[in-house]
LOPALO-672527 format. One line per 5 residues: number of its first residue (from 1); their letters; for each residue x, y, z of C-alpha. Coordinates in pm, 1 decimal. Layout:
BEGIN
NUM = A = X Y Z  ...
This chain:
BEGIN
1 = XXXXX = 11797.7 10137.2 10998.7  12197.0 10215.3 11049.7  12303.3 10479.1 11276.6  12389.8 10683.5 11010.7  12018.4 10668.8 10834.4
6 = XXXXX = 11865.4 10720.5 11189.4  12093.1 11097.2 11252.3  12017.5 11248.4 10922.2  11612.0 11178.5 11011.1  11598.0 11529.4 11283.3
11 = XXXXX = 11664.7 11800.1 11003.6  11436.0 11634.1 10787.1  11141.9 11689.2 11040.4  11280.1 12045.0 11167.9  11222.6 12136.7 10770.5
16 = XXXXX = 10915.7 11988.9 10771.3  10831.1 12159.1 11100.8  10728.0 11845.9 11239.9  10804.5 11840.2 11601.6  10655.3 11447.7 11672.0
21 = XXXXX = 10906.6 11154.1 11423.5  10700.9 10957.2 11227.4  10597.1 10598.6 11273.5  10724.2 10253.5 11157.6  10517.7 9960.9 11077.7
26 = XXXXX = 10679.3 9623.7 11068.4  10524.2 9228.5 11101.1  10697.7 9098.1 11399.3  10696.9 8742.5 11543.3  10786.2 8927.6 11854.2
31 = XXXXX = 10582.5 9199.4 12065.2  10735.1 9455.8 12184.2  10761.8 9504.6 12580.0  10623.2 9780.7 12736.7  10367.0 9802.1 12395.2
36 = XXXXX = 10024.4 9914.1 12395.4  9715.1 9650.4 12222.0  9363.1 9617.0 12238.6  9246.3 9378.9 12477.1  9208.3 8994.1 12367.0
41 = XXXXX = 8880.0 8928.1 12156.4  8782.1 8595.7 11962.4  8898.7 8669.7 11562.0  8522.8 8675.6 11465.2  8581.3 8440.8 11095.8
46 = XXXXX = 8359.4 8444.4 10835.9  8331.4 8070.0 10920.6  8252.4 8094.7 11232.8  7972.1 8314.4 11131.5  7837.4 8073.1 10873.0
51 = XXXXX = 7811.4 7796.2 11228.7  7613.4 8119.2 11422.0  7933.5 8082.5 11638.5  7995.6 8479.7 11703.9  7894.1 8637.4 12018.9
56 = XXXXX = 7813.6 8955.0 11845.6  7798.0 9117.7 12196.6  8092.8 9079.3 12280.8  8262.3 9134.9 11981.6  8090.9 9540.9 11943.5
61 = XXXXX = 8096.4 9517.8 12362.4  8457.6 9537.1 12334.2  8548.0 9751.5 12033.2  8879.5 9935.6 12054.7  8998.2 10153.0 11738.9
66 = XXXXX = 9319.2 10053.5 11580.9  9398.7 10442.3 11577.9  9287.5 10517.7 11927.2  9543.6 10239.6 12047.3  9830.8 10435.4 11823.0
71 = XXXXX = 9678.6 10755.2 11955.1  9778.6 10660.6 12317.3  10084.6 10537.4 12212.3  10181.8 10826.0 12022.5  10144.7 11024.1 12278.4
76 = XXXXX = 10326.3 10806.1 12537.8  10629.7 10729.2 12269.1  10591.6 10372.1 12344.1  10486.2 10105.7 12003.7  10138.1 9992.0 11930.4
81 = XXXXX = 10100.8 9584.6 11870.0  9833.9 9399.0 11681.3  9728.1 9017.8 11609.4  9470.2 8782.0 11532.3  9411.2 8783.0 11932.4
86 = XXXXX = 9450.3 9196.9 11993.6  9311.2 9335.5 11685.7  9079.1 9615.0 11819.3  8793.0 9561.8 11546.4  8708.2 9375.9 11289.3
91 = XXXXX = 8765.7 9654.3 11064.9  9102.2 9704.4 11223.6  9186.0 9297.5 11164.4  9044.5 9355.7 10805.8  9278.6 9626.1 10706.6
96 = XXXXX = 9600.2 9497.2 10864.2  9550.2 9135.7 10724.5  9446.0 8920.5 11025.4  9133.7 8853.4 10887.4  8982.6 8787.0 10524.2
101 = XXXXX = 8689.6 8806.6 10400.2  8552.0 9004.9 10637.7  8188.7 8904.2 10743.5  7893.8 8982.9 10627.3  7755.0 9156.5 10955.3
106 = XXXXX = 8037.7 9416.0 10955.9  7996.5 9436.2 10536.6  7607.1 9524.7 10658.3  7720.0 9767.3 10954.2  7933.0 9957.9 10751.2
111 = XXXXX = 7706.1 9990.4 10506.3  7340.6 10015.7 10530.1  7316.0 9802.4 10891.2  7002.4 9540.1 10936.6  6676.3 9705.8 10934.9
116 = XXXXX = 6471.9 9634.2 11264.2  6800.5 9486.5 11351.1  7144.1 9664.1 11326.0  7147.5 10038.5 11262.0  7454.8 10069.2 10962.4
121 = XXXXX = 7731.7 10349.3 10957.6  7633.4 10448.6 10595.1  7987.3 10458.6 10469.3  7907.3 10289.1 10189.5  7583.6 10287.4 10001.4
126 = XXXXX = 7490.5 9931.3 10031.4  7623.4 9581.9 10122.9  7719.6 9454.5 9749.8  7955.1 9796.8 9708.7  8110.5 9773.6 9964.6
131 = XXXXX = 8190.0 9372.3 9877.2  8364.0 9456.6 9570.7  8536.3 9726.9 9762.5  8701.1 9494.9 10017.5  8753.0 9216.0 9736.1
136 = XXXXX = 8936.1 9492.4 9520.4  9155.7 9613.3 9803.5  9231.6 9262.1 9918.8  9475.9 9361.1 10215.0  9794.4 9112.7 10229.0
141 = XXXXX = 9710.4 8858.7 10477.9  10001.2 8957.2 10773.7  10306.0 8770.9 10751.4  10395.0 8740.2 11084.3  10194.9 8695.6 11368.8
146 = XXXXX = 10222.9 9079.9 11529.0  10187.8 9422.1 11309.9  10412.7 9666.1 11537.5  10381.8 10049.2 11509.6  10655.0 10268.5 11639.8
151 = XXXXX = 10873.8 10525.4 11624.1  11129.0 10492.2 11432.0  11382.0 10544.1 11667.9  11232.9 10250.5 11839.1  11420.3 10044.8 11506.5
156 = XXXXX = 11799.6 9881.8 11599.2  12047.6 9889.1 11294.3  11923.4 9558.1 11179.4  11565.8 9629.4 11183.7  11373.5 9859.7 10896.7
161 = XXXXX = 10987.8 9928.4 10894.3  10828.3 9838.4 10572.2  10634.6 10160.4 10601.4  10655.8 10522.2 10763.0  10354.1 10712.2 10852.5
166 = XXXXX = 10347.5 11044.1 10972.2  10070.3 11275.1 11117.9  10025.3 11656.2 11051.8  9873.3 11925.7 10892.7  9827.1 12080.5 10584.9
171 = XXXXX = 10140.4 12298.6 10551.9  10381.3 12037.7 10653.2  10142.6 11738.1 10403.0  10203.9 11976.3 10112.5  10565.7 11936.3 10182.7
176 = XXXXX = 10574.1 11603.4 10218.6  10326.9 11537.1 9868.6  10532.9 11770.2 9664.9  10836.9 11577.7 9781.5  10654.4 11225.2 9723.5
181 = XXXXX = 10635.7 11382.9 9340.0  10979.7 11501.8 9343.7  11150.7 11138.1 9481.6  10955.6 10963.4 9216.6  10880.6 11214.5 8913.2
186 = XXXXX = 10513.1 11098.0 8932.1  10244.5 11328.1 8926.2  10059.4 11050.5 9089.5  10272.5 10979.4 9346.5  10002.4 11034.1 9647.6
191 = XXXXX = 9659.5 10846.3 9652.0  9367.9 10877.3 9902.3  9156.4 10600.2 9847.3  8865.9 10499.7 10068.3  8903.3 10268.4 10389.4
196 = XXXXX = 8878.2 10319.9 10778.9  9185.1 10526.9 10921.5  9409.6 10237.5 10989.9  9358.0 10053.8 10620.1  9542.1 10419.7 10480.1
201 = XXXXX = 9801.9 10317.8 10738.9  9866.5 9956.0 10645.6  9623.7 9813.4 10397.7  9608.3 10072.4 10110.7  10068.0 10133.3 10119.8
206 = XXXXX = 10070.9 9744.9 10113.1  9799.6 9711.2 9827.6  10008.8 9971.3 9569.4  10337.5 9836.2 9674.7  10220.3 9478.4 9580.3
211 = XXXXX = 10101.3 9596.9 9236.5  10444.4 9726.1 9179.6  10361.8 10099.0 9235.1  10541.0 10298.9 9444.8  10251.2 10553.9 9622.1
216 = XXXXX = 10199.4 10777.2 9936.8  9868.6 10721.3 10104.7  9689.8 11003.7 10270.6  9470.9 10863.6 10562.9  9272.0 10980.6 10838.4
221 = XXXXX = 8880.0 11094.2 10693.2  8735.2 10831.0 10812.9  8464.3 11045.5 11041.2  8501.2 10766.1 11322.5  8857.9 10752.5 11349.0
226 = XXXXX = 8860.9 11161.6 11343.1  8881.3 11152.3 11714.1  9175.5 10979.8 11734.1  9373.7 11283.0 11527.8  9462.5 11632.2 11616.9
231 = XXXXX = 9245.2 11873.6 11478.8  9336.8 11958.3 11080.5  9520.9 11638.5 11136.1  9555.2 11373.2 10871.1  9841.5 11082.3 10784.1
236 = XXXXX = 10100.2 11032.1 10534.3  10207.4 10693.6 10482.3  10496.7 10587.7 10260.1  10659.6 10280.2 10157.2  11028.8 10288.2 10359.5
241 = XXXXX = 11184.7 10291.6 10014.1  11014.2 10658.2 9937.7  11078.1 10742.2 10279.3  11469.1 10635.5 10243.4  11522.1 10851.7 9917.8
246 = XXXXX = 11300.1 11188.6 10097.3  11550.3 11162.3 10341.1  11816.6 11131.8 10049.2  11721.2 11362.1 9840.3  11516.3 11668.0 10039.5
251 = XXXXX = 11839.2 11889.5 10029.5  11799.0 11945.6 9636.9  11461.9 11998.4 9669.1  11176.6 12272.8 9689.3  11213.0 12233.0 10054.4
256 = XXXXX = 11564.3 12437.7 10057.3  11377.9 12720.6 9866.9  11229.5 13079.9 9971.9  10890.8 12971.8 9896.4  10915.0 12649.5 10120.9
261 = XXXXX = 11025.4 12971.8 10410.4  10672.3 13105.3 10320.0  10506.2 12778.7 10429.8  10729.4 12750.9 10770.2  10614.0 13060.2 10895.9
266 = XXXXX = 10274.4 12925.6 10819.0  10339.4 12594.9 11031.1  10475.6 12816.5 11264.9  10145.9 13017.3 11311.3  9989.0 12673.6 11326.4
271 = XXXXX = 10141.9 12539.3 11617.9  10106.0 12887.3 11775.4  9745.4 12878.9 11714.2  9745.2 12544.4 11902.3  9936.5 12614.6 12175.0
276 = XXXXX = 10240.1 12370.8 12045.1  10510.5 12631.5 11964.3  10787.2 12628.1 12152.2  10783.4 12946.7 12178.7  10492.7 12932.6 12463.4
281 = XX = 10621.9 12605.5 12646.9  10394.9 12369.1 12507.5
């Protein structure tokens, strides 16, 4: 992102009453110094489960949520890194395309588990939905060996993210939906699907964007991942193209309007409420 791009990004946020910039996601051969990643774990395959060559306990022994690595490094302003070798969870090497098809003991935990065997996380009535679910979304295997999440002032001129997520609350999402609307003139413009928190990050954008469609993702129900968010907290991810004409385009928008004044006072009383106003320090 130029220099240029990069300055006008601060009084886009201060409308928005965003206090914390978004977050770019880019496939890197290269990971970053001084990033945070899950520790190593064997990528379990499906082949490798057909052979009975999985050590299961391990694997669930040394879980590590995509979004509680981004959660850290959110808070410490320092970028995330994934790969085949520091993926987190399965689900989390699912989503951002290090592994596919995903196998059929994590289709079964998800879903209805193993009876006698594996208790399941019930997101999904049984095994066979939740098949066609993963076959439909089909996340693009990752083109480069690391998928890097950071802020975007993190990017030099030469660099751009191929998506932009952002994290906040209702107020400052209705701002950024009606805006996803306005950029495009699609009533449709923002989608919520179904996935774990970090598929609406990476998975879901990718998904529309290789259909041809141009669509906002809002992320974060996923009841696991809810930990990993501020409370009222949810994501808003957008291809960087959206994101480049928001930035663009806000000034002729609702957001220079009385009624958008309304909603700031709102945010406002939000971040009071939670003891992130300026106002008190925090």
């Amino acid at each position: 992102m130029d220099a240029g791009f990069k300055d006008a990004v601060p009084a886009f946020l201060e409308v928005l009453g965003l206090d914390e910039e978004p977050m770019g996601i880019v496939f890197s051969d290269e990971k970053p110094g001084e990033s945070l990643s899950p520790k190593p774990l064997d990528l379990p395959t499906r082949e490798k489960e057909m052979q009975n060559a999985i050590d299961w306990q391990a694997v669930f022994g040394g879980f590590s949520c995509v979004m509680g690595v981004l959660w850290r490094a959110r808070k410490k302003q320092v970028p995330a890194a994934f790969s085949a070798e520091q993926f987190g969870c399965p689900g989390g090497a699912f989503w951002m395309g290090f592994l596919k098809p995903q196998t059929e003991t994590i289709i079964h935990y998800v879903s209805t588990g193993v009876p006698g065997r594996m208790e399941g996380e019930l997101y999904c009535d049984s095994p066979e939905a939740l098949r066609r679910i993963f076959d439909d979304v089909d996340p693009r295997p990752a083109p480069k060996p690391y998928c890097v999440i950071q802020p975007l002032s993190f990017f030099s001129d030469t660099e751009t993210p191929e998506l932009v997520s952002f994290f906040a609350r209702p107020e400052t999402l209705c701002g950024l939906h009606q805006l996803a609307a306005f950029v495009t003139n699609d009533p449709e413009a923002v989608c919520s699907p179904w996935s774990a928190a970090c598929g609406s990050l990476v998975a879901w954008p990718l998904h529309y964007r290789e259909k041809g469609k141009t669509k906002a993702v809002v992320g974060g129900w996923d009841p696991s991942a809810r930990k990993f968010f501020k409370t009222d907290e949810l994501s808003f991810t957008v291809p960087f193209p959206m994101f480049a004409e928001m930035i663009r385009r806000w000034e002729s928008s609702f957001l220079t309007q009385k009624t958008w004044q309304t909603v700031k006072k709102k945010i406002e009383r939000s971040r009071r409420v939670w003891g992130e106003s300026p106002e008190r320090g925090t």
